[in-house]
KOLNUVO-407531 format. One record per residue: x, y, z of N, C-alpha, C in turn; residue in one letter. Coordinates in steps of 0.05 Angstrom, whole numbers, plus 5000, padded with zeros to 4 digits. Layout:
<paros>
XYZXYZXYZA ...
</paros>
This chain:
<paros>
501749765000500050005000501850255000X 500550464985502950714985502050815014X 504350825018505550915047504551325050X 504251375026502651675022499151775022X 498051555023495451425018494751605055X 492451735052490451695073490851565097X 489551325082489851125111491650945121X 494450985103496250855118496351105138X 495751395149495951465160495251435193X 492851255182490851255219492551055228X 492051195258493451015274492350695280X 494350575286492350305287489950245303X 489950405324487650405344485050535326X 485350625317482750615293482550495272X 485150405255484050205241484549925246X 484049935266483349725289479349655285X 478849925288474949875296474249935258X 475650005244475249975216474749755211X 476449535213477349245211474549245223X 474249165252471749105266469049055250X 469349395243465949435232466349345204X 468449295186468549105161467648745166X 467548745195468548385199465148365210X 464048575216460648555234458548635212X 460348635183456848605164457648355154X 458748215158457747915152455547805171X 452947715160450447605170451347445188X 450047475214450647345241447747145248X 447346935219444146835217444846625218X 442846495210442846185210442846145182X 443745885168444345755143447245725140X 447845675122450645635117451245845089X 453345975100454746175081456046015064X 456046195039457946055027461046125032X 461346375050464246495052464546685081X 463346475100462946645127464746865135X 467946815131469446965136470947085111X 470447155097470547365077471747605077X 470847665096471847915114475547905118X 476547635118479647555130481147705106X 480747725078481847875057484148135072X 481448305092482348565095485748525105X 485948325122489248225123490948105106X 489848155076492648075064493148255043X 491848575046492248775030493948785026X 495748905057498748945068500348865088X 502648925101503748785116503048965144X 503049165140501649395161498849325167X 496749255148494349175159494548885171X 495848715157496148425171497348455200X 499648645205500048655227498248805243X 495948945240493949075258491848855259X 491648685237488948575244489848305261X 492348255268493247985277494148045306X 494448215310494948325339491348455352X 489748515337486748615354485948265352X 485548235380484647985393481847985390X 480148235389477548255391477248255357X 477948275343477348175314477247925307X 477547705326476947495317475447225337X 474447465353472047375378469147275369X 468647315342467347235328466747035316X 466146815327466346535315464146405302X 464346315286462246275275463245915263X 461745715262462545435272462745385238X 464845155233464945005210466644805217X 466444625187467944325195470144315209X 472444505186475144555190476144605225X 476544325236478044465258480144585270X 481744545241484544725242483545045249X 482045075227480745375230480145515254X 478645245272477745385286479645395308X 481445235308483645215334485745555333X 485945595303487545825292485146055307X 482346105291481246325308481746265334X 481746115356481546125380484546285390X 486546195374489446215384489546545367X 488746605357487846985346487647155367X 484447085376483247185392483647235418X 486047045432487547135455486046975479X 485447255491484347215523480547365518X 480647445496478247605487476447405493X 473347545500470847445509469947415477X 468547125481467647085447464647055442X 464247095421461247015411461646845392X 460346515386460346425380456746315363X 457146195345455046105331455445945322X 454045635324453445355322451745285301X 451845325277449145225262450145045251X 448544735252450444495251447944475222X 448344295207447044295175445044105185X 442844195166441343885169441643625161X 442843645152443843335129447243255127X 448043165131451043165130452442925110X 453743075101454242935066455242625083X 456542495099457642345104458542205129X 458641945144458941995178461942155181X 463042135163465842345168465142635172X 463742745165462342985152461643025183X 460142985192459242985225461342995239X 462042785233464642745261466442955263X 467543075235468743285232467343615246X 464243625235463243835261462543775282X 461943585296463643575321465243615333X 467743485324469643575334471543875329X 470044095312470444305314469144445341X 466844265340465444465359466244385394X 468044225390468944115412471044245422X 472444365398474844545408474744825416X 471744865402470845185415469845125451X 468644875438467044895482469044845494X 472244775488474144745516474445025524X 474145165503473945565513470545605525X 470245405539467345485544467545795572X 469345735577470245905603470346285606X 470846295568470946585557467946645544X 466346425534464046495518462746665523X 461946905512460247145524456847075510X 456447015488454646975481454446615454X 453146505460453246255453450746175444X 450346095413447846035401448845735376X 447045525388446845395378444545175363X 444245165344442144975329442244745316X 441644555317441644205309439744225313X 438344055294436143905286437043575297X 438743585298439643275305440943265323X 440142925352441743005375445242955362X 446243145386448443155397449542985406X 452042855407452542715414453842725444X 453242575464453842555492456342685508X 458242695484461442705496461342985487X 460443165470459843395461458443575480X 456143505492453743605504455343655534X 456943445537458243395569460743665579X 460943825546463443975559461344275570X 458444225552456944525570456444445597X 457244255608457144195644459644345659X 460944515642463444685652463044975664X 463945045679463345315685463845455667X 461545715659461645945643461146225651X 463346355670463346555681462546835668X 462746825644462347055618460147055614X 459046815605456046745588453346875597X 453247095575450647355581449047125564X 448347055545446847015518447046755507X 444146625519444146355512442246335491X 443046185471440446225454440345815440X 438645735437438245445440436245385419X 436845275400434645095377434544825367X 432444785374431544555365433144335381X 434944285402435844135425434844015447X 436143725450434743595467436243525489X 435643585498438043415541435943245553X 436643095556435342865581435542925603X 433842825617434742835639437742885660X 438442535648441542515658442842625640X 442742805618444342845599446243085617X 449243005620451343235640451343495622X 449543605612449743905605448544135615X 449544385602448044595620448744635649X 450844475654452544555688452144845697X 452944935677454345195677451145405689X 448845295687446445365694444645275717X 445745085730445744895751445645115781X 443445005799444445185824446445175841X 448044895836451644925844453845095830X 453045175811455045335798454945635808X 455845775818455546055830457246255818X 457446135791458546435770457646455745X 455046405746454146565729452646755724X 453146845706451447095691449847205674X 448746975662447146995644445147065651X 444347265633441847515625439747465611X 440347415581438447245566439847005561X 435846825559435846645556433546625527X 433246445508432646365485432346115473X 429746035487429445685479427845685457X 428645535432427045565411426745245400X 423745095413423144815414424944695421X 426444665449428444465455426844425477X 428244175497427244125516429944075540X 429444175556431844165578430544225612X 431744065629431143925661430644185662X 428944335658428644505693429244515718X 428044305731428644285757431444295761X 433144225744436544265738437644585740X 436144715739436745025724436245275743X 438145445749438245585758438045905747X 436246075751436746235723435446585748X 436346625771436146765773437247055772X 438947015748440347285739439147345711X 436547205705436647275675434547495685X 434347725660432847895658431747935629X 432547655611430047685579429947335585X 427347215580427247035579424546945550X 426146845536424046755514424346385505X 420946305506420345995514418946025478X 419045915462417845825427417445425431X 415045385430414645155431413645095400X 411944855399411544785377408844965363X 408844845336406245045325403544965338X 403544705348401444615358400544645392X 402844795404402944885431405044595443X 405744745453408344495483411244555476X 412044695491415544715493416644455491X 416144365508417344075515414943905537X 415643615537413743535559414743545590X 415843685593416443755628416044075625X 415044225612413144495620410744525625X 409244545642406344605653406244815661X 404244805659403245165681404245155717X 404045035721404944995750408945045743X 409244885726412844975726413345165719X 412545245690412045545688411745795710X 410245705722409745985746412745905773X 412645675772415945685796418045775775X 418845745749420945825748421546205745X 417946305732417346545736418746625760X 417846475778418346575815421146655817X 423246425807426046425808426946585791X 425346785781427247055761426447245769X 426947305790425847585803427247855795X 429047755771430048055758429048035729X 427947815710426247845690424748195680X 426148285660425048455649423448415618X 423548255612422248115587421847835584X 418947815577418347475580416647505553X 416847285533416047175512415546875509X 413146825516412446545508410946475484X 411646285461410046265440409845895446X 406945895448405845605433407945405457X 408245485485409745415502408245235520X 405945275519403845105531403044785517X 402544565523401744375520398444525514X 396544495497394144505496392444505521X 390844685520388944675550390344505570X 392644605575394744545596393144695633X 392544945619390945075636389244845660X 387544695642384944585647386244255660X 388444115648389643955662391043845675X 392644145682395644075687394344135726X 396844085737396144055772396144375781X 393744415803393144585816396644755825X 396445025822398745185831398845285860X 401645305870401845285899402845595904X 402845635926403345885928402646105923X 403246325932402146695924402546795897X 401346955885402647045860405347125854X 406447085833408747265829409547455820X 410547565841411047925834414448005815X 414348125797415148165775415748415774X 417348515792417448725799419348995783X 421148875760421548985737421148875708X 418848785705418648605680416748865666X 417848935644416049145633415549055600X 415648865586414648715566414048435573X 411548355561410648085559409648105533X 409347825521409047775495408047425499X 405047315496404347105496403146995470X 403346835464401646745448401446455451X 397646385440397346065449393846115452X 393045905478391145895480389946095502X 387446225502386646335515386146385540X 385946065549384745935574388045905596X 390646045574393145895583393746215589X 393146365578393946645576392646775602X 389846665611388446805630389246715650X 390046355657390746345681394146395684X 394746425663397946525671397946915684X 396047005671396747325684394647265705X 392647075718391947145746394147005768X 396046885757398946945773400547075769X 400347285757401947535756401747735773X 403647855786403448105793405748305780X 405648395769406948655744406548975743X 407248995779407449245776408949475752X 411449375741411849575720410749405697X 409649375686409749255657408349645638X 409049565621408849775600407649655566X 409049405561408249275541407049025536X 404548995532403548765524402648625503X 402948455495401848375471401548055468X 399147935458397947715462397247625431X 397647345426396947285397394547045408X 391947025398390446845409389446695389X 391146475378391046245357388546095363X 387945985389386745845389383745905392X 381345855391378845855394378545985425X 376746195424376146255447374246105471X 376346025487375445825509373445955536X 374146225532372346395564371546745543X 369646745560368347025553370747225541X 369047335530371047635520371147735552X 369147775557369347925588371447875612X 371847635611373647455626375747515622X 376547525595379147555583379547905585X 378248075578377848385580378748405614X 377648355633376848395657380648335672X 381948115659384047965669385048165663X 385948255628387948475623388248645632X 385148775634384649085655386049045673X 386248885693386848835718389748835717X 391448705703393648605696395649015693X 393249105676395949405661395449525681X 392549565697391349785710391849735735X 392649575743392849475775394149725789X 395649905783397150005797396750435798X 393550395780392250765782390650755760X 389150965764386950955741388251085715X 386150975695386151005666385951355660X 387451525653386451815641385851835612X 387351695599387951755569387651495558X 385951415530386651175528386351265486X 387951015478389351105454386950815435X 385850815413384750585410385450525379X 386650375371387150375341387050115337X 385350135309384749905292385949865273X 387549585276389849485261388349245232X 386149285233384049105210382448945232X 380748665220379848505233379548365242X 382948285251384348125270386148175285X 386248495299387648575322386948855319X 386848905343386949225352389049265375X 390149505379392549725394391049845411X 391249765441390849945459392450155473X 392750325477395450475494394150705503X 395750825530394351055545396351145566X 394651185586397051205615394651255637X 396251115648395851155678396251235702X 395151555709396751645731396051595761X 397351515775397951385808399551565822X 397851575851399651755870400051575885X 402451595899403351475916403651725955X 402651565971403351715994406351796005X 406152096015409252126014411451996044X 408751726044411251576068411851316057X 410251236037411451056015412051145987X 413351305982413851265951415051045938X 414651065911415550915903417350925874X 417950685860420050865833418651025814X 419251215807417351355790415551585803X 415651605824414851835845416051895852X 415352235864416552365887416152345911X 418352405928417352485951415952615967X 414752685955412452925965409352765947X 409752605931408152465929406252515909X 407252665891407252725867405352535845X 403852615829402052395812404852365796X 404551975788406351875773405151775739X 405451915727404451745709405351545689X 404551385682405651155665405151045641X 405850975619405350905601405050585595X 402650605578402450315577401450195545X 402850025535401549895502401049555503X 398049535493397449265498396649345465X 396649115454396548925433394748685432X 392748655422390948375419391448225395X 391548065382391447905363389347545364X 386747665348385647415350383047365330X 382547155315379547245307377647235313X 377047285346375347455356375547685372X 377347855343378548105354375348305356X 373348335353371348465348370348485372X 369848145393367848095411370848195436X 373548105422374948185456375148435459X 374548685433375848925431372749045445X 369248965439367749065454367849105479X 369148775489369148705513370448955536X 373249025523374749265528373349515528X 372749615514371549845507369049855530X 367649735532365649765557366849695589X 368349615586369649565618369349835631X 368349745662367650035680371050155679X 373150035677375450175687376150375667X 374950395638375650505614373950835624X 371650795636369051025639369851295647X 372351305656373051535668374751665654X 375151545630378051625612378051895601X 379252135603378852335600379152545570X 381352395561383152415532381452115518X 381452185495379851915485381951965450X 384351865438384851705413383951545401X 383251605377381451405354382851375330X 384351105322385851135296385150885275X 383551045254383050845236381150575243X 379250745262377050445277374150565252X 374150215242371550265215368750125229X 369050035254366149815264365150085267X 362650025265361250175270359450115306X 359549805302358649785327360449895351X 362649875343364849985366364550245373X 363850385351364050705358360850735368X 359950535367356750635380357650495408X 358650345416359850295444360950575461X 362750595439363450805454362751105448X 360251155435358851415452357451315472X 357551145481355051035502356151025530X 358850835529361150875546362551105558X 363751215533365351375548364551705542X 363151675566361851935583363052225595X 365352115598368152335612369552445588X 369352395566371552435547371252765555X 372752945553373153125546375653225525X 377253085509378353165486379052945463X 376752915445376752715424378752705402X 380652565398383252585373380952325352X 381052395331380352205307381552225288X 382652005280385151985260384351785237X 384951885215383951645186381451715181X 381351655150379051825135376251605142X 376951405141374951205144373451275174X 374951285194374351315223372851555224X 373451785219372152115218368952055195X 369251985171367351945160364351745180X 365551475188363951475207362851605228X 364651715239364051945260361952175251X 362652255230360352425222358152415207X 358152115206355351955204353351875222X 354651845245353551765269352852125287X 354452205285353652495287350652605279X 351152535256348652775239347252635242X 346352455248343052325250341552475279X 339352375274338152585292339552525314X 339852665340341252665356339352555387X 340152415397339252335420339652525445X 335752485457336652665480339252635504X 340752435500342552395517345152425492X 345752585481347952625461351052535468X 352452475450355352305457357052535461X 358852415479361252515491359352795508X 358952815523356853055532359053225548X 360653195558363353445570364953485546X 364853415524367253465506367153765499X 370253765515371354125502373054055482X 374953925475376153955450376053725438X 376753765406375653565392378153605365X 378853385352381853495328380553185311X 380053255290380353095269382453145246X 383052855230385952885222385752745197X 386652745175386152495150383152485144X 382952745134379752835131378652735108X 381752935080380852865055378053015046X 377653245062375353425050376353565027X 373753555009375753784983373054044990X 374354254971373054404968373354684998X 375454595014376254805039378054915039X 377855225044380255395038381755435056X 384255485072383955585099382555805108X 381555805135380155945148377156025133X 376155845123373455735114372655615141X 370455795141367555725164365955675152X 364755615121362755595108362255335106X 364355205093363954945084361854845106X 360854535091359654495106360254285117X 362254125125364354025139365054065168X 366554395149367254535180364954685198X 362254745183360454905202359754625211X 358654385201357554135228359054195250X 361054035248362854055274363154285292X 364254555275362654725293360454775307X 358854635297355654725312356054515328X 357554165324357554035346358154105375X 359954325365361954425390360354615406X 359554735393357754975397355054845416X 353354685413351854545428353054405447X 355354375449357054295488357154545497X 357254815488358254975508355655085532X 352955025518351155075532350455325528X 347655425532346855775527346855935560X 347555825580348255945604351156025610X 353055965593356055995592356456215577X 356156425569357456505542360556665550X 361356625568364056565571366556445568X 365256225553366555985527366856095507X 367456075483367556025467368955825451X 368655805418370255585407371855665390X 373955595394376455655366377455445345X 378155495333378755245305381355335291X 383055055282384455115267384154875252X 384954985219384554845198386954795184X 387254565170390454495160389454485130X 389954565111390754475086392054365070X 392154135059394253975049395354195033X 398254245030399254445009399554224979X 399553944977399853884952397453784936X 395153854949392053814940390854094940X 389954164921389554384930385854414937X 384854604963383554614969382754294985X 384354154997383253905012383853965036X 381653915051382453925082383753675100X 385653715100386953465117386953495157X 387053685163386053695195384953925208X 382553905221380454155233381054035275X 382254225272382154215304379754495315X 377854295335375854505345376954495383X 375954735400376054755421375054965438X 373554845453371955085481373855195498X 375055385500376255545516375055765531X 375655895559374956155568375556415549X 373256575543373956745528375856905541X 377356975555379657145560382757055554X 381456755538384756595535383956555499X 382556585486382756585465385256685456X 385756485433388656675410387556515387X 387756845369387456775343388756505334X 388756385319390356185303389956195271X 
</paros>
């Protein structure tokens, strides 16, 4: 390389993390590359780069498994004393019994470094062989990141030591079972804080998970900040598996859950929950609905809301097989208990919260929601892109407190102002509403600051009939958006009741 060039100028400690981020866009996936390390070229430009890239130990912490175990004995003796990440994707088919034996015993020479592994992901479709499986019975003081597919351990099978409650150095954080099966009762896992269970398409991790094991090993992760179970349940496991012992479990920084499965597995798993922080929820419900919408409505409520009432709630329709809940919840706490997220003086805390449904009886669980007494008080009311009509007749009926309506999507507002203009009932919807913003209108024919149309005078007059003829101390103000690349279309009318001494033009 000319020695006058640019970058023979940088010092090696940067093209040091050059090298790095050249060696980290090779795909860190599953299949088989045709040229996993590809990236090794960058050391034989020059004798200056070969000597920078052969001395950074962390450039070759990256392992990624193949036959060759010369290869891999050479990356290990690279990489030094460096903490490694490794990846195991063993083939499905193997040209030959040599062909095996040969990845094997590559992968045999990475687990005697089991001791440095920082993160470790492996996949077979086919067991392992005994003398292989026996070296993960080693201590792994490093190991944040377990990730596991399609693997089987027995009982007596000597693996997974390193996860055992005699082992007292580890550290692993996440965990990642994807259809394997492995002893529980063997397993010690109270340092993890992501834990994700993928069973089969037909429901069952393995046959030693039940709902009763499920909820003790819940118990034993009392630092769990993310739990994902898919199809982890045996089938109406719920309904046959043995009665559960003990108090609920409190979950006291777990702020995502993510279930999917059967319904009947989903309800009695969160009435052993206690989840003071959770923030994210989301449920996929494959199977046939086994208990009321209500049942199921009534659990969730309980589950986000447990910890202050509902102010704001956000409602968006994702089509006809899931809808988006989200809002917040503000909670005071007394100022001789506070708690995280409050002050000392005891300050309202508020919190955010997003639930997710997925099911096809997203219609009957999303009513179910929508009328729950805990929703009735909600003060802020979001509407995005909801086309039922029965829903939105729920909720003028329901929600009674709204005082500031957001409606978003042309489909959603159009209904709205269908249900509007019909004659109006002596008990009229939303009856406190002071402000009101529609958005994705798609009106043509509005100019700005057009009061004529007749678009913008409805709504006006809607507004205008909340303020009452004993107030005239109210008034209503409006602002109107114009799409600038349509011309004359109204894309958003925000209306609102204010004290007339706070009016401002807009």
């Amino acid at each position: 390389m000319d020695v006058l060039s640019p970058v023979s100028m940088l010092p090696p400690e940067l093209l040091s993390e050059c090298f790095l981020s050249c060696a980290a866009t090779v795909p860190y996936t599953f299949g088989m590359l045709p040229s996993p390390y590809a990236w090794i070229t960058i050391s034989h430009v020059c004798r200056q780069w070969r000597d920078v890239s052969l001395s950074y130990a962390k450039l070759w912490s990256r392992i990624r498994l193949t036959y060759h175990r010369e290869w891999m004995q050479e990356l290990l003796r690279r990489s030094g004393e460096a903490p490694l990440e490794v990846l195991a994707d063993f083939p499905l088919i193997y040209d030959n019994p040599q062909r095996r034996a040969d990845w094997m015993a590559s992968f045999q020479v990475v687990l005697w470094e089991i001791a440095r592994i920082r993160i470790l992901v492996i996949s077979s479709q086919q067991r392992l062989e005994p003398e292989t499986l026996a070296l993960l019975n080693r201590p792994a003081p490093l190991l944040k990141d377990l990730r596991l597919y399609h693997l089987v351990f027995d009982c007596e099978s000597p693996a997974l030591g390193f996860m055992s409650a005699k082992s007292n150095a580890t550290r692993l954080e996440s965990l990642s079972l994807y259809k394997c099966h492995i002893p529980w009762f063997a397993v010690d896992i109270h340092t993890l804080r992501e834990l994700t269970i993928v069973g089969l398409p037909w429901g069952g991790a393995s046959h030693s998970l039940n709902m009763p094991t499920l909820v003790q090993i819940l118990r034993s992760a009392p630092l769990l900040e993310s739990l994902v179970m898919r199809n982890a349940l045996p089938p109406l496991s719920s309904i046959y598996s043995s009665p559960i012992e003990g108090p609920p479990v409190e979950l006291l920084h777990l702020h995502t859950l993510k279930l999917y499965g059967c319904t009947a597995d989903v309800i009695k798993l969160l009435d052993y929950l206690q989840l003071p922080a959770l923030r994210s929820l989301f449920m996929a419900l494959d199977s046939p609905l086994m208990d009321t919408p209500d049942r199921f409505a009534a659990t969730v409520v309980r589950t986000v809301l447990a910890q202050g009432e509902l102010t704001s709630l956000h409602i968006k329709g994702e089509g006809y097989v899931s809808f988006t809940l989200g809002g917040c919840v503000t909670r005071t706490q007394s100022p001789s208990s506070p708690t995280r997220g409050t002050t000392a003086t005891g300050a309202p805390d508020t919190s955010i919260f997003h639930l997710t449904v997925s099911s096809t009886h997203c219609r009957r669980i999303l009513s179910a929601f929508v009328v729950h007494p805990a929703l009735a008080r909600v003060r802020t009311l979001h509407v995005t892109s909801l086309c039922r009509k029965r829903i939105w007749a729920l909720v003028f009926a329901h929600f009674r407190a709204v005082a500031e309506l957001v409606v978003h999507g042309k489909r959603a507002t159009k209904i709205l102002f269908r249900m509007f203009g019909a004659d109006p009932p002596a008990d009229p919807a939303f009856p406190r509403l002071r402000a009101l913003a529609l958005s994705n209108l798609r009106e043509e024919g509005v100019m700005p600051g057009d009061e004529s149309h007749e678009y913008v005078r409805f709504w006006r007059e809607r507004m205008e009939d909340r303020r009452g003829t004993d107030d005239p101390s109210v008034v209503s103000v409006k602002e109107m958006i114009v799409h600038v690349g349509v011309p004359n279309t109204l894309r958003r009318l925000e209306l609102a009741l204010v004290p007339q001494t706070h009016v401002v033009e807009v």
